[in-house]
PANU-585090 format. One line per 3 residues: their letters; for each residue x, y, z of N, C-alpha, C. Coordinates in pm, 1 decimal. Layout:
BEGIN
A> X,Y,Z,X,Y,Z,X,Y,Z; ...
//
This chain:
BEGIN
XXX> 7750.6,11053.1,10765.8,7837.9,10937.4,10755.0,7864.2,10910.8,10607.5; 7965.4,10879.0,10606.6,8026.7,10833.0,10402.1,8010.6,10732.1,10417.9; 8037.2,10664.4,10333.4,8038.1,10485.3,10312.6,8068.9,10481.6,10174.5
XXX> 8156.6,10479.4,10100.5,8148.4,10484.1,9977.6,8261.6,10491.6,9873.0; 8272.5,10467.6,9759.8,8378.0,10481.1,9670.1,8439.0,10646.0,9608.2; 8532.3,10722.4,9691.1,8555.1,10846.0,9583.3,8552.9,10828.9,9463.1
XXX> 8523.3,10936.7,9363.0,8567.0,10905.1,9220.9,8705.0,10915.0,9188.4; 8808.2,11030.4,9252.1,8938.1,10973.7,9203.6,9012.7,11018.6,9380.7; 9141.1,10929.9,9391.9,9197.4,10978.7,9478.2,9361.1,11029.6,9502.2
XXX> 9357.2,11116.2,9530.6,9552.1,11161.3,9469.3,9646.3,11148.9,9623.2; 9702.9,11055.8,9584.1,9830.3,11075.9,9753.4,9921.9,11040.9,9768.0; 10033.8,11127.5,9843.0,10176.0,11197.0,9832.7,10196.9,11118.5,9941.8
XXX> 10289.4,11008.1,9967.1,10384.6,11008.0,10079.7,10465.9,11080.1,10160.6; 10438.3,11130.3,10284.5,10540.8,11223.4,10340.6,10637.6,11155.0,10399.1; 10626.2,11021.8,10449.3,10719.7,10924.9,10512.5,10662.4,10771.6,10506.1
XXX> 10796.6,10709.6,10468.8,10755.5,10522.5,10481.7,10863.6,10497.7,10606.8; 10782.6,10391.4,10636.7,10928.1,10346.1,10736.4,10844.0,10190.6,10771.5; 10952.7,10138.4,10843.4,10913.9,9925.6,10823.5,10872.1,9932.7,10969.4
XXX> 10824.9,9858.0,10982.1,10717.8,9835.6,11086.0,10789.9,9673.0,11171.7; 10746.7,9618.0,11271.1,10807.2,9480.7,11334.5,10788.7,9379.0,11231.9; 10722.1,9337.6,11126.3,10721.4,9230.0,11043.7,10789.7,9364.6,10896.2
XXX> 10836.0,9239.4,10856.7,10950.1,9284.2,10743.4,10891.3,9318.7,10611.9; 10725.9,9243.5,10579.9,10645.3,9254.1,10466.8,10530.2,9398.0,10513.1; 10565.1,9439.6,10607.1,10481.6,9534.3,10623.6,10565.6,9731.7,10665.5
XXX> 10477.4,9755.3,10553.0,10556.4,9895.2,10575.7,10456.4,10010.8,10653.7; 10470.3,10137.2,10741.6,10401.3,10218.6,10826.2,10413.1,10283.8,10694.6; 10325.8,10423.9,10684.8,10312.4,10545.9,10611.4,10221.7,10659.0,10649.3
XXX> 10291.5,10797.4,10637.7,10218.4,10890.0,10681.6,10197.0,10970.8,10496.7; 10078.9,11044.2,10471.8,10043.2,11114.2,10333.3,9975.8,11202.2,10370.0; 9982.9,11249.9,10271.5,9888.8,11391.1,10221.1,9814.5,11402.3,10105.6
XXX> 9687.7,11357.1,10081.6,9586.2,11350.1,9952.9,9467.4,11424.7,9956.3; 9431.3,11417.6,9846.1,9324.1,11487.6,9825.1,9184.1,11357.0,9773.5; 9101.4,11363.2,9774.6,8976.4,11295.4,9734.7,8842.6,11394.9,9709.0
XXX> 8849.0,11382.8,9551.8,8741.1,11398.3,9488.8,8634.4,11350.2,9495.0; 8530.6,11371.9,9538.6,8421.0,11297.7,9601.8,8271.4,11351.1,9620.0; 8184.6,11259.5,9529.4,8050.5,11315.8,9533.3,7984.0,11225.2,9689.7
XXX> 7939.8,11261.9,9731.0,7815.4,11212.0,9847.2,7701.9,11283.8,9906.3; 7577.2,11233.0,9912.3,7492.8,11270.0,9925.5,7449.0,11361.7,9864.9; 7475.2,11418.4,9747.4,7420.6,11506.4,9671.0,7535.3,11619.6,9666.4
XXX> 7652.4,11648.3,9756.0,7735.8,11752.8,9750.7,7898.1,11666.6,9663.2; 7939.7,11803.0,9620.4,8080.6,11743.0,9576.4,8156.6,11838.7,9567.7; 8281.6,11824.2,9593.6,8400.5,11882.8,9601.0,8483.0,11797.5,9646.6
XXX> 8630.5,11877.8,9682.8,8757.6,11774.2,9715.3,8784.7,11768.1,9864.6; 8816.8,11696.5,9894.9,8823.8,11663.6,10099.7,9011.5,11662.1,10078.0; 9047.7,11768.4,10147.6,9170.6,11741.7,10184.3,9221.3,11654.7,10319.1
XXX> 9324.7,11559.1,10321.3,9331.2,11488.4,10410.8,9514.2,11484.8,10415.9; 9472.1,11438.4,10566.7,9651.6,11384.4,10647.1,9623.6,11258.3,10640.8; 9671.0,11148.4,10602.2,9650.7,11001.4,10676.3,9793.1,10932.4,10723.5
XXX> 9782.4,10828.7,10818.2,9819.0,10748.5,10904.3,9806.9,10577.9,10839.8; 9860.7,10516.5,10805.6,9866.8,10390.6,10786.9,9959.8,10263.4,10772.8; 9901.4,10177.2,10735.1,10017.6,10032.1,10678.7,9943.6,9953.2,10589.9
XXX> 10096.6,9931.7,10527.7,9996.3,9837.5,10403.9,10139.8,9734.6,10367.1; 10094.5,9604.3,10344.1,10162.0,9500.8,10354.4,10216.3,9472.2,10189.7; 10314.2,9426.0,10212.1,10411.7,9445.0,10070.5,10399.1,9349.1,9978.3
XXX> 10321.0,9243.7,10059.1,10321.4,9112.5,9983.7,10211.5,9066.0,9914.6; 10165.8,8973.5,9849.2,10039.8,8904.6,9882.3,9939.4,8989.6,9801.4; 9869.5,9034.9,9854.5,9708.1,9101.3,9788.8,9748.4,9258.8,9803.2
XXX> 9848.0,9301.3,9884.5,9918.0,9434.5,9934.9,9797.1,9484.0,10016.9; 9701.8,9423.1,10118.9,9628.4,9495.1,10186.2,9668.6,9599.9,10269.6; 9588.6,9711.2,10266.9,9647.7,9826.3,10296.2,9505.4,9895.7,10357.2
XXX> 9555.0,9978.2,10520.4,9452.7,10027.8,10616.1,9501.3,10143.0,10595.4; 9411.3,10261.0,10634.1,9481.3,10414.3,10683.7,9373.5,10486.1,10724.5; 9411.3,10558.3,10826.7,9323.8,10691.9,10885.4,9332.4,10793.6,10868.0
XXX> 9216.5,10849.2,10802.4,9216.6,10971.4,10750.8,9172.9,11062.0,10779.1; 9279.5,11190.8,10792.7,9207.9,11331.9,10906.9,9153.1,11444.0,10808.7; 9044.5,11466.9,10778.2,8961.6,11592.1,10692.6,9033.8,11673.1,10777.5
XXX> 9115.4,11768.9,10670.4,9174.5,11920.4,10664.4,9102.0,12040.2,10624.9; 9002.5,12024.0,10543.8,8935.9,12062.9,10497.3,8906.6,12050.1,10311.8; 8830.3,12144.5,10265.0,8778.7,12084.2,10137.2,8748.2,12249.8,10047.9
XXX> 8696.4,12172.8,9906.8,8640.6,12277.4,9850.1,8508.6,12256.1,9830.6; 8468.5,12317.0,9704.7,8292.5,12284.3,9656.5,8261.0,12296.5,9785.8; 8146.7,12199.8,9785.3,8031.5,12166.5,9885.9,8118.2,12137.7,9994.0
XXX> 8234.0,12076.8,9969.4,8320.9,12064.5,10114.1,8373.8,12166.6,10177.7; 8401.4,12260.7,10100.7,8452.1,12370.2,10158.9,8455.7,12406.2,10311.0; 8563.0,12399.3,10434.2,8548.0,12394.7,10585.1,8537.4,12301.1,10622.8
XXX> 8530.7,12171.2,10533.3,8525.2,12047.5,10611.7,8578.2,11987.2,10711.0; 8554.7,11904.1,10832.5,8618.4,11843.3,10921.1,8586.6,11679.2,10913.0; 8678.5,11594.4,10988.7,8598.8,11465.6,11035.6,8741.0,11376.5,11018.4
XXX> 8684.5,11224.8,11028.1,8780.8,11120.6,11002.9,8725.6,11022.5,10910.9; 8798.4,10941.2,10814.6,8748.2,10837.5,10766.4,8880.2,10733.5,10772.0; 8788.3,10613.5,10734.2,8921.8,10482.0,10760.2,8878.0,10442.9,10606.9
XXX> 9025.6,10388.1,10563.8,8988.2,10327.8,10413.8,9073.2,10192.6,10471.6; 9014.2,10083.0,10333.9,9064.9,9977.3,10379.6,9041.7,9912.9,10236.7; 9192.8,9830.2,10204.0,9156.0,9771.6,10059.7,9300.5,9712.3,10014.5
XXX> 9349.5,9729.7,9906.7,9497.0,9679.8,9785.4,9545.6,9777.4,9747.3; 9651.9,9725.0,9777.4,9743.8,9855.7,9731.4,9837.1,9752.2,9659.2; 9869.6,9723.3,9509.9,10006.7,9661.9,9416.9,10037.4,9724.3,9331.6
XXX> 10166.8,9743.4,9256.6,10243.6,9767.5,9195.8,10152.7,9907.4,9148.2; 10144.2,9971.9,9254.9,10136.5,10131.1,9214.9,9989.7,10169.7,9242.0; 9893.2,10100.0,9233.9,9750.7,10124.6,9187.5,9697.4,10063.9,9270.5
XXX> 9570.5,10067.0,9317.1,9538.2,10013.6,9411.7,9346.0,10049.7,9422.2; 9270.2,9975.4,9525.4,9122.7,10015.5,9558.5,9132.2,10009.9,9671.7; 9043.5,10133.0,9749.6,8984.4,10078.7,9863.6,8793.0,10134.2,9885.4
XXX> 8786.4,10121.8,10012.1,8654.4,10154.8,10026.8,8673.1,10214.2,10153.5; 8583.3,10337.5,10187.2,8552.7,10479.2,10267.9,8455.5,10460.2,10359.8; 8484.5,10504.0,10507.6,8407.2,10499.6,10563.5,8435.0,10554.4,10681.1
XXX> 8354.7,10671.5,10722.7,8373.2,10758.8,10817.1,8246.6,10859.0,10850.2; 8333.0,10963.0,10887.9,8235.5,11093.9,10886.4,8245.9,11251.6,10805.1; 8178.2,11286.7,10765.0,8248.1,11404.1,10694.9,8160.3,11558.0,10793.5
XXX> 8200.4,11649.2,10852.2,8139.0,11754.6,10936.8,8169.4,11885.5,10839.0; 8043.2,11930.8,10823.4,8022.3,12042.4,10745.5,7971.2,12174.2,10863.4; 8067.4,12309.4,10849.9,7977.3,12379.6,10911.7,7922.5,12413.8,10900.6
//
């Protein structure tokens, strides 16, 4: 199980689109996360699924599908959910899922 802060995280929008409330936008990406845990590190490639609200604090959810990885990740599988701010470009969240090594 992760629980935790990556050290850096890189991600590409493949599609936005507006959702039933007008301050909230859907998004599908493609990132990568650099990430030490439990003693292993390498990069977790991921698909994610989310929304993140335009206004306000820009809170922002997404689900994230392990594609696989390098380093210690290398073959990786699993899901994690992040949850946090997303404004004017930059943003935090916090990790929490599973990461499956074969």
């Amino acid at each position: 199980t992760y629980s935790s802060q990556p050290r850096r995280n890189e991600k590409i929008a493949t599609a936005i689109m507006p959702a039933g409330d007008p301050s909230v936008l859907l998004f599908t990406s493609e990132s990568v996360i650099h990430a030490s845990v439990g003693g292993k590190s390498g990069d977790l490639t991921i698909k994610n699924a989310g929304a993140f609200h335009t206004i306000g604090a820009g809170e922002i959810v997404d689900l994230q599908y392990i594609t696989g990885g390098t380093g210690d990740f290398s073959g990786a599988t699993g899901a994690i959910r992040a949850s946090g701010t997303f404004v004017n470009g930059s943003g935090q969240s916090e990790y929490e899922g599973m990461i499956c090594l074969p």
